[in-house]
C-alpha positions as CSV (number, residue, x, y, z in Angstrom):
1,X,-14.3,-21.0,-8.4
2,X,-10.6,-20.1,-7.8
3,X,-9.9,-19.2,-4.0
4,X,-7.8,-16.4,-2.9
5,X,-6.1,-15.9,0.5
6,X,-5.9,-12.4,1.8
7,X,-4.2,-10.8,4.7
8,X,-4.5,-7.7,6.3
9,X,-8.1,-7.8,4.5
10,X,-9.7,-5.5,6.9
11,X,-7.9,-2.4,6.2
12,X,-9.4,0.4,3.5
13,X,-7.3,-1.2,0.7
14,X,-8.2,-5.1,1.5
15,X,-11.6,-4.0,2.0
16,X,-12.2,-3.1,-1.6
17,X,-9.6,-5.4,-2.8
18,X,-12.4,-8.0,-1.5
19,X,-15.0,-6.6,-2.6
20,X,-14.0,-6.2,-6.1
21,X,-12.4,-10.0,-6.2
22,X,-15.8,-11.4,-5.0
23,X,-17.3,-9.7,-7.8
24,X,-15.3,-11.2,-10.2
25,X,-16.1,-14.7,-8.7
26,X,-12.9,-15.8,-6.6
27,X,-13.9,-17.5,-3.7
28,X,-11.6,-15.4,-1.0
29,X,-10.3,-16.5,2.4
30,X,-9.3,-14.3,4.8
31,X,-6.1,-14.7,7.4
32,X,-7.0,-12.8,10.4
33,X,-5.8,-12.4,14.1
34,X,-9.3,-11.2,14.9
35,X,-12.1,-13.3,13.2
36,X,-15.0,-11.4,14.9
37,X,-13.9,-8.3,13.4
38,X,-13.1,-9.6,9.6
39,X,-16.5,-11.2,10.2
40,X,-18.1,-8.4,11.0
41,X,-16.8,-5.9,7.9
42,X,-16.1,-8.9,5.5
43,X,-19.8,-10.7,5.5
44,X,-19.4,-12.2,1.7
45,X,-16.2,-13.5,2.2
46,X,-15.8,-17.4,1.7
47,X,-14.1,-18.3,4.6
48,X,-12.6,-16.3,7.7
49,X,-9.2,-18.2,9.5
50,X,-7.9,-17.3,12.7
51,X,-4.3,-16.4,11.5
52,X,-1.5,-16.3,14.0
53,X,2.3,-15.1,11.6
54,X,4.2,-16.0,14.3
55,X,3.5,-19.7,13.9
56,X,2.9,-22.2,11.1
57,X,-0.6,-23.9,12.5
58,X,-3.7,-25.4,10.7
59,X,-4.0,-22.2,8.4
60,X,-0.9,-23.8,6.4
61,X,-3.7,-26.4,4.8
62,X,-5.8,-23.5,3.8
63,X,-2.9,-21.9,1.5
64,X,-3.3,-25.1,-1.0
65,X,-3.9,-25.0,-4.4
66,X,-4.7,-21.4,-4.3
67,X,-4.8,-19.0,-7.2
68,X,-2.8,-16.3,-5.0
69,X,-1.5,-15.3,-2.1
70,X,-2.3,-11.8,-1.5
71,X,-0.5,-10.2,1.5
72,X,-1.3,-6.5,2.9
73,X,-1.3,-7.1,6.7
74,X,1.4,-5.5,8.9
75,X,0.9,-2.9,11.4
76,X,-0.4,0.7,10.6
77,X,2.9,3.3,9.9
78,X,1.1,6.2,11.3
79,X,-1.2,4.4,14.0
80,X,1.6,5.4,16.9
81,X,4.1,7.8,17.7
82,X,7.4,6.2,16.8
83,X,9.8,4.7,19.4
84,X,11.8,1.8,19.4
85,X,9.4,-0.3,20.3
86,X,6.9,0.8,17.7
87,X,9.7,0.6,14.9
88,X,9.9,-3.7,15.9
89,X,6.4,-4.1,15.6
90,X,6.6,-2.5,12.5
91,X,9.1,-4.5,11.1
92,X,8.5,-7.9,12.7
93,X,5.0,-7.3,11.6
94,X,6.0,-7.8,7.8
95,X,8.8,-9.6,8.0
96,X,8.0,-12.7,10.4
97,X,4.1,-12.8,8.7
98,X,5.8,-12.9,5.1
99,X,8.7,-15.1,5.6
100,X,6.3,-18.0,7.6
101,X,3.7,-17.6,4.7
102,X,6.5,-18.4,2.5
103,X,7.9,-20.8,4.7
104,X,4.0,-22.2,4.7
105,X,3.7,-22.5,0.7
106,X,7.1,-24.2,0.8
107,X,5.5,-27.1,2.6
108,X,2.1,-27.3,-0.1
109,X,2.0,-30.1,-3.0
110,X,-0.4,-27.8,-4.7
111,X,1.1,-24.6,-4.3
112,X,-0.4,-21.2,-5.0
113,X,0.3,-19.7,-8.7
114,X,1.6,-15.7,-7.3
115,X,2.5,-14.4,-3.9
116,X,1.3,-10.4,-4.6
117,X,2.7,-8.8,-1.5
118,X,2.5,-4.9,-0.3
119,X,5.7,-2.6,-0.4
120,X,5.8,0.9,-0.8
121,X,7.4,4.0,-2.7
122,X,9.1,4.2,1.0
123,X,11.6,1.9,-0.7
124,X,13.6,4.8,-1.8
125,X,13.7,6.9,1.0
126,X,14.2,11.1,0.0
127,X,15.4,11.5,-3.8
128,X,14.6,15.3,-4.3
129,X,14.2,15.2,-8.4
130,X,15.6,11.7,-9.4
131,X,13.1,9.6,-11.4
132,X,12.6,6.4,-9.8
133,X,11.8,2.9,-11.7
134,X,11.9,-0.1,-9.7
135,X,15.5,-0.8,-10.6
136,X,16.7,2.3,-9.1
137,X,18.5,2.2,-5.4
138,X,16.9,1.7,-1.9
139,X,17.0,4.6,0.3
140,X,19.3,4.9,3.6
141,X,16.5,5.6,6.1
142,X,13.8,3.2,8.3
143,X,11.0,2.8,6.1
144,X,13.7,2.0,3.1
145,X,14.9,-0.8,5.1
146,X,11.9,-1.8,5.6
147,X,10.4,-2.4,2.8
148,X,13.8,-3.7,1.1
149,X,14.0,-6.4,3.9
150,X,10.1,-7.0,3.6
151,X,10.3,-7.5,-0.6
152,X,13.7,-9.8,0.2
153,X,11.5,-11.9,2.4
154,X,8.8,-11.8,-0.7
155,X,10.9,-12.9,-3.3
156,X,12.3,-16.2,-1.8
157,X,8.7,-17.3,-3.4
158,X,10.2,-17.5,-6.6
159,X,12.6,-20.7,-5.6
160,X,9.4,-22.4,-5.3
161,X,8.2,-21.5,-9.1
162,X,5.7,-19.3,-7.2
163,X,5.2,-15.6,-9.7
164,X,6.1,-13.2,-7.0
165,X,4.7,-9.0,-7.2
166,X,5.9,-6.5,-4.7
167,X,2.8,-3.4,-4.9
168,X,5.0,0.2,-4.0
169,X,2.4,1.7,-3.4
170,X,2.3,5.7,-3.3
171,X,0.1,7.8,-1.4
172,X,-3.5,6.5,-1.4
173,X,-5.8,9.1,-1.6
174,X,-9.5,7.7,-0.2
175,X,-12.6,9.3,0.8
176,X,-12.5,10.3,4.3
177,X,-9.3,8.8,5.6
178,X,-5.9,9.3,5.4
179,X,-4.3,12.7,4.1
180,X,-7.7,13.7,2.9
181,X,-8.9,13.1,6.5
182,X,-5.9,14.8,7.7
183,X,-5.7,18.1,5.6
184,X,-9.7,18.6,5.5
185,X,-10.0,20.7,8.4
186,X,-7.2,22.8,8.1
187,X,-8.4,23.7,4.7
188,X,-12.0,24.3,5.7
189,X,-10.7,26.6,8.4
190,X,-8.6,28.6,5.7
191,X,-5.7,27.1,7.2
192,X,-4.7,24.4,4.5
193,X,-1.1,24.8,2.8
194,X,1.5,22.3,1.5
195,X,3.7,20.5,4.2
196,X,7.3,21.0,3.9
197,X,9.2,23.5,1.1
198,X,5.7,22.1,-1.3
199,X,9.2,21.3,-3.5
200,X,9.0,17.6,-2.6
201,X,7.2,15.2,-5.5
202,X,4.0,13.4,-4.0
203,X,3.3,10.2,-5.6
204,X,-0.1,10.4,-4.8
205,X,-2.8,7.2,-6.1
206,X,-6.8,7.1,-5.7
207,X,-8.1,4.0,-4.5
208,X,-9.7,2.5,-7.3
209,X,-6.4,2.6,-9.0
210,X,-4.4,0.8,-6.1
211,X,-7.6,-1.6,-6.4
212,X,-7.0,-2.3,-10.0
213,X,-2.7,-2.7,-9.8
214,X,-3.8,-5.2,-7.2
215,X,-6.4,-7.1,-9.8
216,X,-3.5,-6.8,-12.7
217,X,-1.0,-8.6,-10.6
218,X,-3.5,-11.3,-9.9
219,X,-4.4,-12.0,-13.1
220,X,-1.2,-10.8,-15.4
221,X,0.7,-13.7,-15.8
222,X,3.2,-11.4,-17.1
223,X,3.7,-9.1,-14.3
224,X,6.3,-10.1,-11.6
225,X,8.4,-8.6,-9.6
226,X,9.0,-4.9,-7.8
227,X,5.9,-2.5,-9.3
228,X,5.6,1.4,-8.7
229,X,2.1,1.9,-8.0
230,X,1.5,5.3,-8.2
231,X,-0.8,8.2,-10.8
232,X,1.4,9.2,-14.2
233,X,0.1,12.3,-12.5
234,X,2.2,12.7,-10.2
235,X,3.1,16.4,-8.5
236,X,4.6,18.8,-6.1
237,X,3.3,18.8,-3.0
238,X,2.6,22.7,-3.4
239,X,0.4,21.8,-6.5
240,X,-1.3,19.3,-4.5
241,X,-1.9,21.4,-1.5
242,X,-3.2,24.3,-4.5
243,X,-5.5,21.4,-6.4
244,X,-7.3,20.8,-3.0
245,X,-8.2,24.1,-1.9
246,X,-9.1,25.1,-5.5
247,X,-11.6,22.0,-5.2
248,X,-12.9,23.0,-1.5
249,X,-12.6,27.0,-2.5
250,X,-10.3,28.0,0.0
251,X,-6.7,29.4,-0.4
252,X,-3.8,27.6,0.0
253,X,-1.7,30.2,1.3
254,X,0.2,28.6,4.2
255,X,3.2,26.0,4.7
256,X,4.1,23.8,7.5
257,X,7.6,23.5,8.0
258,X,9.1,20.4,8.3
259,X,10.7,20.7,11.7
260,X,7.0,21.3,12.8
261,X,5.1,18.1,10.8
262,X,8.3,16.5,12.9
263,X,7.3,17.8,16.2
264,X,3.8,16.9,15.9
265,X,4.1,13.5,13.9
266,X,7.0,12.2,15.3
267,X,9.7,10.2,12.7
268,X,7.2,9.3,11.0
269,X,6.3,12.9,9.8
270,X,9.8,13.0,7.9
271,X,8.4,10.8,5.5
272,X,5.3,13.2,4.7
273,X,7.9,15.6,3.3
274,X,10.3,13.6,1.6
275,X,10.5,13.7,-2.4
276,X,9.5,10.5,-4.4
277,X,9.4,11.0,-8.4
278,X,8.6,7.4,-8.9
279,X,7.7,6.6,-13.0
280,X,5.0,4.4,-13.6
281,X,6.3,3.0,-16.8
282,X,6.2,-0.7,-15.9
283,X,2.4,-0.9,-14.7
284,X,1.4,0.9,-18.2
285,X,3.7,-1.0,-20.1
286,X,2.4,-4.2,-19.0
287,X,-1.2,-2.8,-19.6
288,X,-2.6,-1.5,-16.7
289,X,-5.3,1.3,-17.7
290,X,-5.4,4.2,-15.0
291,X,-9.2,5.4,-13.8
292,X,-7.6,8.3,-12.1
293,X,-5.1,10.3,-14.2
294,X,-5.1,13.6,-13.3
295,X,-5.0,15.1,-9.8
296,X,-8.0,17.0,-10.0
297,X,-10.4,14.0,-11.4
298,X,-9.4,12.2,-8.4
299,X,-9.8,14.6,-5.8
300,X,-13.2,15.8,-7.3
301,X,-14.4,12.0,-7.5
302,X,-13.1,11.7,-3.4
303,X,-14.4,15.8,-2.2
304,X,-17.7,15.4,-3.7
């Protein structure tokens, strides 16, 4: 059985990223900085290791002959109000983890055949109506630097004749948790309403689909690489906003401003309004068959 390592595997993303890879027979390992937790949501997993990025320790060993690195962990965007202390942890987060595990597969005889690590369509900051392949320029802003510096880190990979996939991930859109969570109860109150202008393009994706983009770049030889990894769907943040309440049945008649998603969310909230009309031609080029389309099969499947 081929063995996988996975960081960051106990977040809503690695969760069903492990799930699904189990199924398919890969024996997967887990990096962790808190075994008793990955334990305790991960109990078919092959292997837990205590997983410190800061140094290289015995978890190098367990990197060897490995089919893939697969490397989601770095800590949660919207967890804290931004400062300057926040924005480090943020960055070091990525970067240090993903240059030592690098650093790590440097030092393997047998080393693993692809290192498929997150990014996201934060790469190109706010682009109004400019359609965006992975060629196209990094943004100016935080989160563009970001994830520029974090796929630069990535790539280095290849010197080693490892395959290397950067996942840009859009929007996820999961039962229950993020901006479903988050616009439910406005919505149910007959409060729900686009954020921003509703102008601004949201490159929304449903799980199952940022599940699947994950499985491609594990087992498409061909893929490598920056990926956009968001619906051909994609909308305007007032069609979204209209799609969900039409779903729940309730209007969508009001608009927060973006000076207001900035006072409650911090920095951080800028990024809830910007405008990202990212094209998905490379993913469907290569292959990848979407679950979730449309905007309205997706939210049914996750409103039900």
């Amino acid at each position: 059985m081929k063995k996988i390592i996975i960081t960051g595997a106990t977040g809503s993303i690695g969760q069903k990223l492990t799930k699904k890879l189990t199924e398919r027979g890969y024996n997967i390992v887990v990096f962790t900085r808190n075994s008793d937790n990955a334990q305790k949501k991960l109990s078919n997993v092959y292997k837990v290791v205590q997983w410190d990025y800061n140094h290289l320790q015995e978890w190098v060993n367990e990197l060897d002959n490995a089919a893939a690195v697969i490397h989601l962990a770095g800590a949660n965007l919207g967890a804290k109000r931004w400062n300057s202390e926040y924005k480090k942890q943020l960055y070091d987060s990525r970067i240090i983890s993903t240059r030592n595990l690098v650093e790590a597969i440097k030092s393997l005889e047998q080393k693993p055949k692809a290192f498929i690590c997150a990014s996201a369509v934060g790469y190109y900051g706010d682009r109004a109506d400019e359609i965006l392949k992975e060629d196209s320029t990094k943004g100016n802003d935080f989160l563009a630097k970001l994830c520029c510096d974090w796929e630069i880190e990535a790539k280095q990979v290849e010197q080693l004749g490892v395959r290397q996939v950067s996942v840009r991930n859009g929007l996820v859109l999961m039962k229950d948790e993020g901006v479903i969570k988050q616009l439910l109860l406005p919505f149910k109150f007959f409060l729900g309403g686009s954020l921003g202008n509703g102008k601004q393009w949201f490159p929304w994706i449903h799980i199952d689909d940022i599940v699947g983009i994950y499985m491609q770049s594990i087992e498409n030889e061909n893929l490598s690489g920056a990926i956009n990894a968001a619906s051909p769907g994609i909308v305007r943040m007032k069609e979204f906003a209209n799609t969900f309440g039409s779903i729940l049945k309730r209007p969508s008649f009001f608009s927060i401003p973006k000076f207001a998603v900035k006072i409650v969310a911090g920095e951080f909230g800028e990024y809830a309004v910007m405008s990202q009309r990212v094209s998905v031609e490379k993913i469907l080029n290569i292959g990848y068959k979407f679950k979730f389309e449309k905007l309205e099969k997706a939210l049914k499947d996750l409103l039900k």
